[in-house]
ZAZADREN-78104 format. One record per atom (N, C-alpha, C, CB): residue in three letters; x, y, z. Coordinates in steps of 0.2 Angstrom, whole numbers, padded with zeros to 4 digits, always signed. Atoms other than C-alpha are relative to their C-alpha. Glycine has a CB too. Layout:
% residues N
ALAXYZ;...
END
This chain:
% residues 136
UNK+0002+0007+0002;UNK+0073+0020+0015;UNK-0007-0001+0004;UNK+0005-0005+0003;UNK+0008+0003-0003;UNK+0054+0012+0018;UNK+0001-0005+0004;UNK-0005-0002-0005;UNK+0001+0004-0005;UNK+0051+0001+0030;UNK-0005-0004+0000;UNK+0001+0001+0005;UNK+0005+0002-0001;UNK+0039-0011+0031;UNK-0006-0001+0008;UNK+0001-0004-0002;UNK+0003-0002-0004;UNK+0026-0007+0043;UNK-0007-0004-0001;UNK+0001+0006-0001;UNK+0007+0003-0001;UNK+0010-0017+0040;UNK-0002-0004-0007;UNK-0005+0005+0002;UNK+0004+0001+0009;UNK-0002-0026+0025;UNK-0006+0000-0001;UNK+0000-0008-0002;UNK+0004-0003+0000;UNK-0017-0022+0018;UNK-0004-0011-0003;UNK+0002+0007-0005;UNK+0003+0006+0002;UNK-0029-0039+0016;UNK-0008+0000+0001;UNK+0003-0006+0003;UNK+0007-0001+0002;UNK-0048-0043+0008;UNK+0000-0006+0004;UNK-0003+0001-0007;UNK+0005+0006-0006;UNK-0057-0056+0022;UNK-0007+0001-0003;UNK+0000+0003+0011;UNK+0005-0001+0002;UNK-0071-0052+0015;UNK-0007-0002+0006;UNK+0001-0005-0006;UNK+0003-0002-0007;UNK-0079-0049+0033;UNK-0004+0008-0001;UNK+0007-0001+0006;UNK+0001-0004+0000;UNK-0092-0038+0035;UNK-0002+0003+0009;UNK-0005+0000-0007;UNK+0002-0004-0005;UNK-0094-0024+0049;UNK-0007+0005+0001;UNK+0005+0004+0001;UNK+0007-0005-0001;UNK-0107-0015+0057;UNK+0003+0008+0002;UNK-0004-0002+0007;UNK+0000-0006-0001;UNK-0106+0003+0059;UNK-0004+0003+0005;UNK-0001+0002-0004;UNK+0005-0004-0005;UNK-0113+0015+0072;UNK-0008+0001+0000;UNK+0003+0005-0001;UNK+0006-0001-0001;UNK-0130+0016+0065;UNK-0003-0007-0002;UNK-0004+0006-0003;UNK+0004+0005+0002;UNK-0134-0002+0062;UNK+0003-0005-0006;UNK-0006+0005-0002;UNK+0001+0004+0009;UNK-0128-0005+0043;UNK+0005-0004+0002;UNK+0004+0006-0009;UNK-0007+0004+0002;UNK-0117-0019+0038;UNK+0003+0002-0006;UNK-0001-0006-0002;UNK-0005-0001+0007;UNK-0102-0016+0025;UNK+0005-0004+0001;UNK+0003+0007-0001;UNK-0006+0004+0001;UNK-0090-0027+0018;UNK+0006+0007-0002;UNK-0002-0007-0008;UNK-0002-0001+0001;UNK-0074-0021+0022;UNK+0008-0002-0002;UNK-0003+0003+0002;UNK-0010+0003+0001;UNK-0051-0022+0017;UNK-0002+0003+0008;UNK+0009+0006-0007;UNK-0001-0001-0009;UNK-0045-0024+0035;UNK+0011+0003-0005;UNK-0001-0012+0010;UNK-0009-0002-0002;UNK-0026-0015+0038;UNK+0003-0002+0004;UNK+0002+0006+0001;UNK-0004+0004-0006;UNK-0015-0021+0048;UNK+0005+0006+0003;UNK+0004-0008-0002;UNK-0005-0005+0001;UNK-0004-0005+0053;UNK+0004-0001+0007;UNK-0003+0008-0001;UNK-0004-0002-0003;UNK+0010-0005+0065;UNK-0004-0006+0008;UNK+0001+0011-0001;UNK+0005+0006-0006;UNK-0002-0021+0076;UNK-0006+0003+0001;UNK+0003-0001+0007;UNK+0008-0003-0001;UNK-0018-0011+0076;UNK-0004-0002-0007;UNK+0000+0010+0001;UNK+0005+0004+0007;UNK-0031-0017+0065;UNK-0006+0005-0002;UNK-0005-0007+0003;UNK+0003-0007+0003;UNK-0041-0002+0055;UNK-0004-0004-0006;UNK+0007+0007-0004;UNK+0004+0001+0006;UNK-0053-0004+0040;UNK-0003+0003-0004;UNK-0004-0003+0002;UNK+0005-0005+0001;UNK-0061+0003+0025;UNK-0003-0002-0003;UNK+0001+0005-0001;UNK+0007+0003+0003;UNK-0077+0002+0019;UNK+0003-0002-0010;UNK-0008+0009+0001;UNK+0000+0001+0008;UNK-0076-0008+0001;UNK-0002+0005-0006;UNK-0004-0005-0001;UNK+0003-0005+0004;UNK-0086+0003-0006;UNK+0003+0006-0002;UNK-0005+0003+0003;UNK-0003-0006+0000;UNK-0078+0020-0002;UNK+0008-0002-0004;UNK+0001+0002+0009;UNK-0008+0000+0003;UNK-0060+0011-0006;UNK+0000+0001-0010;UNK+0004-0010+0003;UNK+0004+0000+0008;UNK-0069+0007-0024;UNK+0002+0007-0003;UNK-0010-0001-0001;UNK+0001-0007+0002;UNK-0070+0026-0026;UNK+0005+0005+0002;UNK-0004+0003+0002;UNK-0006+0000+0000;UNK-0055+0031-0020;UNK+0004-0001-0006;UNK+0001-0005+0004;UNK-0006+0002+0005;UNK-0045+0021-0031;UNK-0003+0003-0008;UNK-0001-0011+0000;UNK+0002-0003+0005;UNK-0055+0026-0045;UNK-0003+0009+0000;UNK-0006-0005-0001;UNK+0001-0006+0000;UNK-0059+0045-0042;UNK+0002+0004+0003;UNK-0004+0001+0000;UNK-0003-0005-0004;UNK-0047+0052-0031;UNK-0002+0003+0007;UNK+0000+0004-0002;UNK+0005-0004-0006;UNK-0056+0057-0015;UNK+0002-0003+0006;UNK-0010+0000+0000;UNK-0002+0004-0008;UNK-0051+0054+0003;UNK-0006-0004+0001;UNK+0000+0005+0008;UNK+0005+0004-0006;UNK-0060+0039+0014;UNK+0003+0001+0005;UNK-0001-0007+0001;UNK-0002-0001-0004;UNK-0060+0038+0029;UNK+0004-0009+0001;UNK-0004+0003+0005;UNK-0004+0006-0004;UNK-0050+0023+0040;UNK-0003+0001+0007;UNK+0010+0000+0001;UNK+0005+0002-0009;UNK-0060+0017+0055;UNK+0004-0006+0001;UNK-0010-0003-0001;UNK-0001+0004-0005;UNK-0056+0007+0071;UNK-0004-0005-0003;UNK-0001+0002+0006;UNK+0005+0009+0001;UNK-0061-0013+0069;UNK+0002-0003+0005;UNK+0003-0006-0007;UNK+0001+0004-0006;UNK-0068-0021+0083;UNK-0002-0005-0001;UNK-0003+0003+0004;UNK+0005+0007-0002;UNK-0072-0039+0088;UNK-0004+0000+0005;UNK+0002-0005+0001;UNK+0004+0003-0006;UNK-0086-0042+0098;UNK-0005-0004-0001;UNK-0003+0003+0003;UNK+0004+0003+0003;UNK-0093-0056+0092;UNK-0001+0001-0008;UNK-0006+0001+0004;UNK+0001-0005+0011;UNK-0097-0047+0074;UNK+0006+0005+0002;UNK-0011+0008-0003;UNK-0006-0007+0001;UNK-0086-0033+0068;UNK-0004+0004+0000;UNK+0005+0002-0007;UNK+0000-0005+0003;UNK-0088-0016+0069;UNK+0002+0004+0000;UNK-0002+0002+0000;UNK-0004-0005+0003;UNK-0082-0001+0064;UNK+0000+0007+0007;UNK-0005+0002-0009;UNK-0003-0006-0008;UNK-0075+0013+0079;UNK-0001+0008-0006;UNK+0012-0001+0004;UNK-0001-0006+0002;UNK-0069+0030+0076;UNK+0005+0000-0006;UNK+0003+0003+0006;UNK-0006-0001+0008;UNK-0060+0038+0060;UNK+0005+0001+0003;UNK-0001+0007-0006;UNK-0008+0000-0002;UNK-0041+0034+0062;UNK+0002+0004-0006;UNK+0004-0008+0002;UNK-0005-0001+0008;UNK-0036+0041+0047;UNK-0003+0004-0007;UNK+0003-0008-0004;UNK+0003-0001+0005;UNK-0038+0045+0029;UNK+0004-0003-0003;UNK-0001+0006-0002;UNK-0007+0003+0007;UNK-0031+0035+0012;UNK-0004+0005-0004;UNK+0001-0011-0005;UNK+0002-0003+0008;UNK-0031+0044-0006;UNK+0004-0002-0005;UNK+0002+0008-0001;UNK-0005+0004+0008;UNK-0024+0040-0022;UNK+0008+0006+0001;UNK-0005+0002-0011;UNK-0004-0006+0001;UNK-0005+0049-0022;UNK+0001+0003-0007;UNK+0006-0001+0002;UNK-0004-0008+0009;UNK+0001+0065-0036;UNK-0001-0007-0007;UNK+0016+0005+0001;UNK-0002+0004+0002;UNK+0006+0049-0044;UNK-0005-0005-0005;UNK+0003-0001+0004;UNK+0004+0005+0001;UNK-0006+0038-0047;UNK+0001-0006+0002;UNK-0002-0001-0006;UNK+0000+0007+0000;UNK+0001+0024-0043;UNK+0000-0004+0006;UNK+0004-0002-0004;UNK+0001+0003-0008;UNK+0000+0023-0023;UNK-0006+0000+0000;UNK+0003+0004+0006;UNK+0005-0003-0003;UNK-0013+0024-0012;UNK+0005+0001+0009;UNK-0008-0006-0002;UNK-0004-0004-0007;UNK-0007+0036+0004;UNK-0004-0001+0006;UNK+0002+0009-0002;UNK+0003+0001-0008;UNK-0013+0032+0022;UNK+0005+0003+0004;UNK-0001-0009+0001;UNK-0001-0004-0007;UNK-0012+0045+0035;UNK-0005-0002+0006;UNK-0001+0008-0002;UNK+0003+0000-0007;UNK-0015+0039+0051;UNK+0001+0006+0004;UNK+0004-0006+0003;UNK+0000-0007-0002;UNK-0020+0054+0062;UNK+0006-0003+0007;UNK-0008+0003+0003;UNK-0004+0000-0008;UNK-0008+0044+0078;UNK+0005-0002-0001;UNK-0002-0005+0006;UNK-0003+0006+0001;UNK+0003+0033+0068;UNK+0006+0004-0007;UNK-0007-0007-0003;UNK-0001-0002+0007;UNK+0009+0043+0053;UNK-0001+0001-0006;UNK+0002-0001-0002;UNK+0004+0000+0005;UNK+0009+0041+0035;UNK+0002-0006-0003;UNK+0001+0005-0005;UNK-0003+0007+0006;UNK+0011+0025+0022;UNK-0003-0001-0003;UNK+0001-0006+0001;UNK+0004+0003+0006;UNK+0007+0019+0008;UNK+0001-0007-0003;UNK+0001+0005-0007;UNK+0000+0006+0003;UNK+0005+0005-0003;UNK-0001-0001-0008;UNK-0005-0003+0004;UNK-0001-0001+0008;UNK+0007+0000-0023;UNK-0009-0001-0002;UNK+0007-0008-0003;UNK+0008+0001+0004;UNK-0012+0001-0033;UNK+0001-0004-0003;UNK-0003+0006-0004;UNK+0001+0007+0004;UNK-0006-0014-0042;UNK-0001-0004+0004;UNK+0004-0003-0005;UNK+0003+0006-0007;UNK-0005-0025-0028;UNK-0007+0001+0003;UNK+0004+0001+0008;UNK+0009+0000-0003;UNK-0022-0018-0019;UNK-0004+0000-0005;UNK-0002+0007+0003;UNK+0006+0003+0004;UNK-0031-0021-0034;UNK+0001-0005-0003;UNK-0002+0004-0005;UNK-0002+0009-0001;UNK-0022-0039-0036;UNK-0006-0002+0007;UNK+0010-0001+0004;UNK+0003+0004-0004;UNK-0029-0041-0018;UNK-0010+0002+0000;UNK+0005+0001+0008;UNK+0007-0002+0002;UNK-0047-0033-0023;UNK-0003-0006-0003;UNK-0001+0005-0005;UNK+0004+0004+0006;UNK-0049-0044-0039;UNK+0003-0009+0002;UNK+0002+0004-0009;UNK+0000+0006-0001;UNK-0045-0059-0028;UNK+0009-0003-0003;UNK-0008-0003-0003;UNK-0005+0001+0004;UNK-0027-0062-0038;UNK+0006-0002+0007;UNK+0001+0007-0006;UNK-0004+0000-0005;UNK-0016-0058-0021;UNK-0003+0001+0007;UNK+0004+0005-0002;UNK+0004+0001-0006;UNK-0019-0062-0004;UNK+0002+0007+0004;UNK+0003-0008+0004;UNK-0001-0004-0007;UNK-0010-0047+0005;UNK+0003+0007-0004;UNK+0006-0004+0006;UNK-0004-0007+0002;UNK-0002-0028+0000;UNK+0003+0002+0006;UNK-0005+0006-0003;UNK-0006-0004-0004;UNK+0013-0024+0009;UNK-0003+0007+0003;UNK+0008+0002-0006;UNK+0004-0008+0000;UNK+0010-0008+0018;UNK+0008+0002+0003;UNK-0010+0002+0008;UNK-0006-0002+0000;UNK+0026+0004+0020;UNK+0000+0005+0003;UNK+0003+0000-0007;UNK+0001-0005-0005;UNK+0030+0018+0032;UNK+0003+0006-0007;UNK+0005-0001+0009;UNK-0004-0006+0006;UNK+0035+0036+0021;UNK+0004+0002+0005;UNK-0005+0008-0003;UNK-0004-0003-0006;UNK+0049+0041+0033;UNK-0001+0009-0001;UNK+0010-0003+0000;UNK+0001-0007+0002;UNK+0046+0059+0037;UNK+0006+0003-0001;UNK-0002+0004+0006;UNK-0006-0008+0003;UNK+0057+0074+0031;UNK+0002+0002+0004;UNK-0003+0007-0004;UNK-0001-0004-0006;UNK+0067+0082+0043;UNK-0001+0009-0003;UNK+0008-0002+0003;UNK+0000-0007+0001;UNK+0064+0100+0043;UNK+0003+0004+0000;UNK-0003+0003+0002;UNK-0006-0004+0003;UNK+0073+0112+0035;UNK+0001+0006+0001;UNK+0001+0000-0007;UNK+0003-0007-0003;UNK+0074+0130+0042;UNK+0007+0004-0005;UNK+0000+0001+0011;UNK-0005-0004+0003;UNK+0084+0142+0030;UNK+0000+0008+0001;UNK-0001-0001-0007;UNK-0001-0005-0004;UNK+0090+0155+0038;UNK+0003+0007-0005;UNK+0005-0003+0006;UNK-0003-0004+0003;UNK+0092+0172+0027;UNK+0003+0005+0004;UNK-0004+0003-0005;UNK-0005-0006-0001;UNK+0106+0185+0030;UNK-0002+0007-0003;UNK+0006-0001-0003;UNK+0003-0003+0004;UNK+0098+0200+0027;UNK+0007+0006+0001;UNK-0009+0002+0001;UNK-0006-0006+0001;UNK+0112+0215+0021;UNK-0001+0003+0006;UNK+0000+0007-0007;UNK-0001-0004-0006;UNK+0117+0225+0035;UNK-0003-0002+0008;UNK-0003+0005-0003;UNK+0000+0005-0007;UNK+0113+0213+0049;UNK+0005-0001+0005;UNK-0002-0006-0001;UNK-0004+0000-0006;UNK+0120+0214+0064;UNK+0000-0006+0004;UNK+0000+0005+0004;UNK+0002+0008-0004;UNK+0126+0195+0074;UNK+0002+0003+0007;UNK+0006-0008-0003;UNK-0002+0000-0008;UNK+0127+0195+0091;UNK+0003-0005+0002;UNK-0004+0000+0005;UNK+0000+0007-0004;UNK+0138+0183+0101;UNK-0001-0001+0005;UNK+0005-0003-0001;UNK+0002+0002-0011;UNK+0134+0175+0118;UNK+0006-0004+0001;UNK-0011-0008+0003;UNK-0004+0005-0001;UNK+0146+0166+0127;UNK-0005-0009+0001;UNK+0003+0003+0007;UNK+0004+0006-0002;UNK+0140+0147+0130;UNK+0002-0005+0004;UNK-0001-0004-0004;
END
């Protein structure tokens, strides 16, 4: 089962980056930390598949933009968009909603955790193998 884990919302606030630029960017809201990505990059994304990054959003007076926390992509599917936080995990979120809240229509996109997989270890018997037992 998913869980809700954060929302995705256009403020239409723009950040500075490391050398200077400004970009309007979607802020995220994940798990109480606040991440951002560049409008631009999400644009392309959504439309051509490609990783962005997710950067740290700071206040200081203006916004700007920290280190890469992450990556989104479009999922297999088409119809997510998948956010791997490198500290945090993975999640996604529905591409009709984020392009509701793009084209101004919706104010917020749910953001949902992917519960990991437990790992499965399959153990083969190969003929003629011999078991050892230990005491325990």
């Amino acid at each position: 089962m998913m869980e809700k884990a954060g929302y995705l919302q256009q403020t239409r606030c723009r950040a500075i980056d490391s050398e200077g630029m400004e970009h309007e960017v979607v802020e995220l809201h994940v798990l109480g930390n606040r991440y951002a990505i560049r409008k631009t990059e999400l644009l392309r994304a959504v439309s051509g598949r490609v990783y962005v990054q997710i950067e740290e959003l700071t206040r200081n007076w203006d916004y700007y933009l920290g280190l890469t926390r992450g990556l989104a992509h479009v999922s297999a599917s088409g119809k997510a968009l998948n956010v791997d936080l490198f500290e945090a995990g993975t999640f996604t979120l529905s591409l009709t909603t984020l392009r509701a809240v793009m084209y101004g229509k919706e104010r917020m996109a749910v953001i949902v955790r992917i519960p990991e997989s437990p790992v499965v270890r399959i153990r083969r018997v190969v003929e003629g193998q011999q078991k050892i037992g230990a005491p325990v």
